[in-house]
N, C-alpha and C positions, 0 to 999 in steps of 0.2 A: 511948071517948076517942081510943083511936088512929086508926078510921076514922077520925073526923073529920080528924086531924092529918093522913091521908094527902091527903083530900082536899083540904086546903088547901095541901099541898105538889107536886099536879099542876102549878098557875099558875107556881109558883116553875121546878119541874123545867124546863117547858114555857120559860121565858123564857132557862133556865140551856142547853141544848143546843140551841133553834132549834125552830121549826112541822115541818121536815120529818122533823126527826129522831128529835122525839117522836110524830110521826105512825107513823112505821114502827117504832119499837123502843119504847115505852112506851103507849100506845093503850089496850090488851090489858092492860095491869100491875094487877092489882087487892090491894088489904088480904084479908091470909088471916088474921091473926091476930098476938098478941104474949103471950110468956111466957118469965119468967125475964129481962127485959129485949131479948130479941130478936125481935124484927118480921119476920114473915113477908109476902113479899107474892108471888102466883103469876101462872103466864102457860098460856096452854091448851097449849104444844107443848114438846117435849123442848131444839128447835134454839133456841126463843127463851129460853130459862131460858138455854144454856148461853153463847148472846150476850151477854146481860145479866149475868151473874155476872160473867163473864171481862173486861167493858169497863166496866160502871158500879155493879159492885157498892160501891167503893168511895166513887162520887158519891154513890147514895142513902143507904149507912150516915151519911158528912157531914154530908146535908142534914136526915137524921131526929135527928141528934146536937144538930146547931143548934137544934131545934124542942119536943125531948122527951129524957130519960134514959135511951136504950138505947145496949147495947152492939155491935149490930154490922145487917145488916138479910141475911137470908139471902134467896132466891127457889125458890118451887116450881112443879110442873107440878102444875094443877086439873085433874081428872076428872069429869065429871057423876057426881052421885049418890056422891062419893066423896072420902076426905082427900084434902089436898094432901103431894102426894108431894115433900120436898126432900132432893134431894141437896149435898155440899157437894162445888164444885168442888178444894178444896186440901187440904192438909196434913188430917188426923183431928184434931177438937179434942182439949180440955185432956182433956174429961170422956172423951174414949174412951182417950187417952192414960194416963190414971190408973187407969181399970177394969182389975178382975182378969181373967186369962189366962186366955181360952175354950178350952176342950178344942180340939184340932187333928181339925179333921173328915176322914176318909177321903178318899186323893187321888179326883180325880171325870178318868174318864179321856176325855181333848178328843175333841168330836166333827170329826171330818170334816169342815174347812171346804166350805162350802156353794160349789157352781157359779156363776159368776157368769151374775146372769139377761140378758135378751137385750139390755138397754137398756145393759146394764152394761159389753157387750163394742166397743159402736162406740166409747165413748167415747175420747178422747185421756187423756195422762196428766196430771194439774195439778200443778202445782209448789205443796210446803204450805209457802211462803212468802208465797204470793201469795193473800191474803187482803183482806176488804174490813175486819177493822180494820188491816193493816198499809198498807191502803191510804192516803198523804198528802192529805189534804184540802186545797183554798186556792182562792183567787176562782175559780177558771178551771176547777174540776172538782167543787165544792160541790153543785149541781144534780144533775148527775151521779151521783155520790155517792149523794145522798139518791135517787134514782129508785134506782137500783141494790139500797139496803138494801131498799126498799119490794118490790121485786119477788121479790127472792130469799125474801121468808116465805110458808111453804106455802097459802098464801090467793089469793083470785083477784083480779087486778089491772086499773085501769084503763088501765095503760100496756104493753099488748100490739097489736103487738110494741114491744117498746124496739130503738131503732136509734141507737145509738153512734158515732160518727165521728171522726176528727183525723189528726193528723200521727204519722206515727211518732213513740215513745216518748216520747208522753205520757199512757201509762198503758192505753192500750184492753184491752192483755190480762190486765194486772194486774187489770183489774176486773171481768172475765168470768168469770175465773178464780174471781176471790172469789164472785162469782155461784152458780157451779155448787158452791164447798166449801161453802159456807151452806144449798144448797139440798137438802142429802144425803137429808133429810125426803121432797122429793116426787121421787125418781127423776131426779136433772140428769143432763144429757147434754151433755157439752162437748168442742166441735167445731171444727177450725182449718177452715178450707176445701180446705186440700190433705188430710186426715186425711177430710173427707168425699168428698171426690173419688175416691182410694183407695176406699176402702167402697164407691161404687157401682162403680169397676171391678173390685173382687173381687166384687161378686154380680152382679154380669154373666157375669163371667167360668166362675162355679160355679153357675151357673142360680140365686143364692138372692135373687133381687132381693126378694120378697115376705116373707124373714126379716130382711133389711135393713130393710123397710120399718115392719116389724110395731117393729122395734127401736127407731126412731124415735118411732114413735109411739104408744109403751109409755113414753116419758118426761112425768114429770110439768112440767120444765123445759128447754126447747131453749135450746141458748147456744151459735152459732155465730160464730166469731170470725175477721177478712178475709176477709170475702165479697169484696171487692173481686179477688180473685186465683181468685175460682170461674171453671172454666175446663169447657167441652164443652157439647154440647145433653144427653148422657144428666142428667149432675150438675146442669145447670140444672132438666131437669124434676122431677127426685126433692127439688129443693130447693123451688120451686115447690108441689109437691104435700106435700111435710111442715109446710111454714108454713101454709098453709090449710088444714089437717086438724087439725092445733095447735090453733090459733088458734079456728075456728069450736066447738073442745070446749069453749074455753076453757084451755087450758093455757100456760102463759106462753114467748114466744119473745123471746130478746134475739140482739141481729144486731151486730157491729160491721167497721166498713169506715176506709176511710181518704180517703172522701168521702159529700159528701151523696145521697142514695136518687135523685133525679133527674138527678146523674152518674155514677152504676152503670151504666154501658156494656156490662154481664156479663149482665145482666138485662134481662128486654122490660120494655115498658109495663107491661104489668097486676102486674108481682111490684115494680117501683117504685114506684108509686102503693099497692100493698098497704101496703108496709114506712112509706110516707108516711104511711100513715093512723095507725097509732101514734102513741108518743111521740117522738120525733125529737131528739138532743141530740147538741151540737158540747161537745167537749172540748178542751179549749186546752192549749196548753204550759203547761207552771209555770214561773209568774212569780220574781223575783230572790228574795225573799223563801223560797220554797216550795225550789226549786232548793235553797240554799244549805240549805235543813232535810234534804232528802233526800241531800244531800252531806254533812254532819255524822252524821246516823244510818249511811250506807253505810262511811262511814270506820268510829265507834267499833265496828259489828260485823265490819268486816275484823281489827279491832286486838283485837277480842276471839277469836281464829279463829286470827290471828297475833300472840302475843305479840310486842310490839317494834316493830310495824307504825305509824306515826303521820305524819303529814302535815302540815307548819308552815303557820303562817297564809300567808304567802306564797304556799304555792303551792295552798294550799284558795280563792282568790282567782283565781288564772290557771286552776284547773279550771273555775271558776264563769263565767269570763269566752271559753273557747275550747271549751264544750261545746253553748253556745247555749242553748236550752230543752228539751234529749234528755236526760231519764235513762239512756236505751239508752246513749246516747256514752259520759254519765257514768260508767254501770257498765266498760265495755272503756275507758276511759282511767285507771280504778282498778287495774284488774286490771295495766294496762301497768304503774304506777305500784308496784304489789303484786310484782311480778317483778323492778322494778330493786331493791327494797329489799332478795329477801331473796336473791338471785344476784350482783347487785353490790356490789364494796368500797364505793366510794363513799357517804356518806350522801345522806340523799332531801331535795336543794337545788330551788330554784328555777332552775339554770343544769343539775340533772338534767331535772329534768319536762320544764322547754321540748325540752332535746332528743329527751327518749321521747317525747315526742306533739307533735315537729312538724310532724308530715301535718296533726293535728285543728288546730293553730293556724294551720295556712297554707290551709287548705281548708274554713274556714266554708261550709257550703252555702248559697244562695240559697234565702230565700223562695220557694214552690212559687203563682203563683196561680191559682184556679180560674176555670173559662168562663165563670162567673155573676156573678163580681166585674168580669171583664173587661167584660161585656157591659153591666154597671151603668154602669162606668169611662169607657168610651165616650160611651152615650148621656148620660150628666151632662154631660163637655166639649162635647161638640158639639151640646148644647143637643136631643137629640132623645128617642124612647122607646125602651127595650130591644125596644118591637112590630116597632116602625122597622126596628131591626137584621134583624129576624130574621124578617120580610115578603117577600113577593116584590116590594115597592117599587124602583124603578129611575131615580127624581130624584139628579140629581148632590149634592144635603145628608144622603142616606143611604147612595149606591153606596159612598163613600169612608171617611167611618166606618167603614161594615160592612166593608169589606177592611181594613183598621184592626186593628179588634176579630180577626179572621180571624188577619192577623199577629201579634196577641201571643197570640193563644192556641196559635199554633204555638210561638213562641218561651219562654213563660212558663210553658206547663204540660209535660204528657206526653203529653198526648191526641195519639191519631194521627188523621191527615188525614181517614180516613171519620168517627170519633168527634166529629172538629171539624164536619165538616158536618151530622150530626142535630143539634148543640145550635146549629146556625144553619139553620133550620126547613127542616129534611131537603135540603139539598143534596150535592150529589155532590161527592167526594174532592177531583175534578177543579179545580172552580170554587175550592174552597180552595186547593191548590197554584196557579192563578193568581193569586188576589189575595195571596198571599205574594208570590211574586215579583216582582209588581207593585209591592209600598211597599218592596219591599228596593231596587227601582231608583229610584224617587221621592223617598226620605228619603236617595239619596245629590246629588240635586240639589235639593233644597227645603230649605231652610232652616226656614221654619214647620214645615214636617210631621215634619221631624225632630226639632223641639221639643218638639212635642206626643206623638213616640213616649217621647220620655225623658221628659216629665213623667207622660207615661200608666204607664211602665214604673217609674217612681222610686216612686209612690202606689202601687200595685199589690205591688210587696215588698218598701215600706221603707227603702229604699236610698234614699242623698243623694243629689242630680244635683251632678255635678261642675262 
């Protein structure tokens, strides 16, 4: 009777957490059994038992409560040919609680912790906060998210490589992070770009380039996190050569940057188009809604950390409104805001805050936009195609555009002048530095075209035209 109950509590489950979410964390969940009114139900690996207990133990006891009279629903790890082994994540029950006093067995004297094996030693340190359940979910990183849980279970994945992207702090490393703690199971290795960089100039430097390499690709899981700031030819080619040795095993590689794979300017052709061929996912800011969740959790565990610590509605409103969409900001305008409370007389006003953090209220930064929105941007107004632009076409309805497009990508992005000329179909430095100079003198005597740089420039980051 209980199979059956479970099986008709999959559609529910399924409807109750979302297609992706029970795709990656309940798929695998099978009926092991019920006695004494407690429901067993098992999963094949140690790390997914210990996912499930810790995060939805408490949904499916619920939803078996609502359905059937048991007391509680525990989860084990199935072995072929063998019981289901459950351990209980919390406290010892009643029944062990009550049982009489086990003889005290002879102390057993600790062995030697174990060497750490070679995979074990490139890795970076992760922060055990930064978790994919502590990770906040909301419109703009829910995808995300769900690729993320999928990859990290010790199974083999269709989304290799996953290649992550966005803006500063909106979360890329938090979710790497959580990546590599969940991935404990198959050997993760998690990697900033400067932390891999290092690595190849020490075994360079100590002739062990081949123990490095061996180290790499002795991981079950690669999780390299701002590629964007991979810097040298040695680092390029070992990086190169561990994503396609990865990869080709089958072993899962997650990449995250702070642009899309075919503005990786760090990187040739063929490792862009590699990381393309994956899963490819834009991460966005968090939205007003999301923010303001992550600004109400970051307060009550300051104020649990510091007794006394608390932040009026007031001024949890002007954090929310002069941090943008960064929980990075968020975090260091907290902490400013954590130093006046517990250093300064004063209590923690709204006529304080503004002044601790009036660099962050007078210094919103400017939308960042990229060569490929510009390049959109462009050919939409001027009625032509992004081919257009970026052709060696030389009719006066596309030279002018195209130096156009050319000037805001100087002015909008970060890309330097040789970076701006490959993404306008491999032109030299040169010819960009003059079509700069050329609309900086025109748009101070044209009227239209100056129009058109402020509506191009207004659409582009948002910003109202005056």
């Amino acid at each position: 009777m209980k199979s059956e109950t479970w099986e008709g509590l999959r559609a529910s489950l399924k409807a109750r957490v979302g297609s992706d979410t029970y795709d990656a964390w309940f798929a695998r969940l099978e009926f092991a059994g019920c006695a004494d009114d407690v429901v067993t139900l098992s999963v094949p690996t140690t790390f997914l038992r210990r996912w499930l207990a810790h995060h939805y133990a408490d949904l499916l006891t619920e939803m078996w409560q609502a359905v059937a009279p048991v007391s509680r629903v525990v989860i084990g790890v199935r072995k072929p040919g063998a019981r289901v082994v459950v351990r209980m994540e919390r406290a010892a029950t009643e029944a062990e609680a009550s049982a009489p006093e086990a003889a005290v067995p002879p102390p057993v004297k600790p062995k030697p912790k174990a060497k750490p094996r070679s995979w074990q030693q490139v890795s970076s340190a992760l922060d055990a906060s930064k978790t994919l359940g502590t990770f906040r979910v909301g419109d703009g990183n829910r995808l995300v998210h769900a690729a993320a849980s999928a990859v990290a279970l010790p199974k083999a994945s269709r989304f290799n490589p996953l290649y992550v992207y966005g803006a500063g702090g909106c979360g890329k490393s938090h979710l790497l992070q959580g990546i590599a703690a969940a991935g404990d199971e198959c050997n993760a290795v998690y990697m900033t770009a400067e932390r891999f960089m290092l690595g190849v100039a020490n075994a360079v430097q100590h002739l062990k380039m081949q123990e490095f390499r061996d180290a790499l690709t002795a991981a079950g899981l690669l999780v390299l996190d701002d590629v964007h700031n991979l810097r040298g030819k040695a680092a390029q080619q070992e990086f190169h050569r561990a994503i396609y040795q990865l990869v080709e095993a089958g072993r899962q590689v997650v990449i995250s940057a702070d642009r899309a794979p075919s503005d990786l300017e760090v990187l040739d052709e063929r490792d862009r188009a590699h990381l393309a061929s994956g899963l490819v996912l834009e991460i966005t800011p968090p939205d007003e809604r999301l923010l303001r969740e992550i600004l109400d959790e970051r307060v009550a565990a300051l104020g649990q950390e510091n007794p006394g610590f608390a932040v009026p509605p007031d001024v949890l409103d002007f954090l929310a409104r002069i941090c943008g969409k960064s929980a990075r900001v968020l975090d260091g305008a907290l902490n400013r805001l954590l130093a006046h409370s517990q250093l300064g007389e004063a209590p923690l006003t709204l006529d304080v805050a503004e002044a601790a953090l009036r660099d962050l209220a007078g210094s919103a930064e400017p939308k960042r936009a990229r060569v490929e929105d510009i390049l959109k941007a462009v050919a939409s107004h001027y009625d032509i195609s992004r081919a257009d632009i970026i052709s060696q076409r030389r009719t006066a309805n596309v030279v002018i555009p195209r130096q156009i497009a050319m000037y805001l990508a100087k002015t909008l992005t970060l890309r330097s002048l040789p970076e701006i000329g490959r993404r306008f179909g491999g032109r030299d430095h040169t010819t960009v530095l003059h079509a700069v100079r050329k609309i900086d003198e025109l748009r101070k005597v044209q009227a239209g075209l100056a129009g058109d740089l402020e509506k191009l420039t207004s659409a582009l980051t948002g910003e109202v035209a005056a």
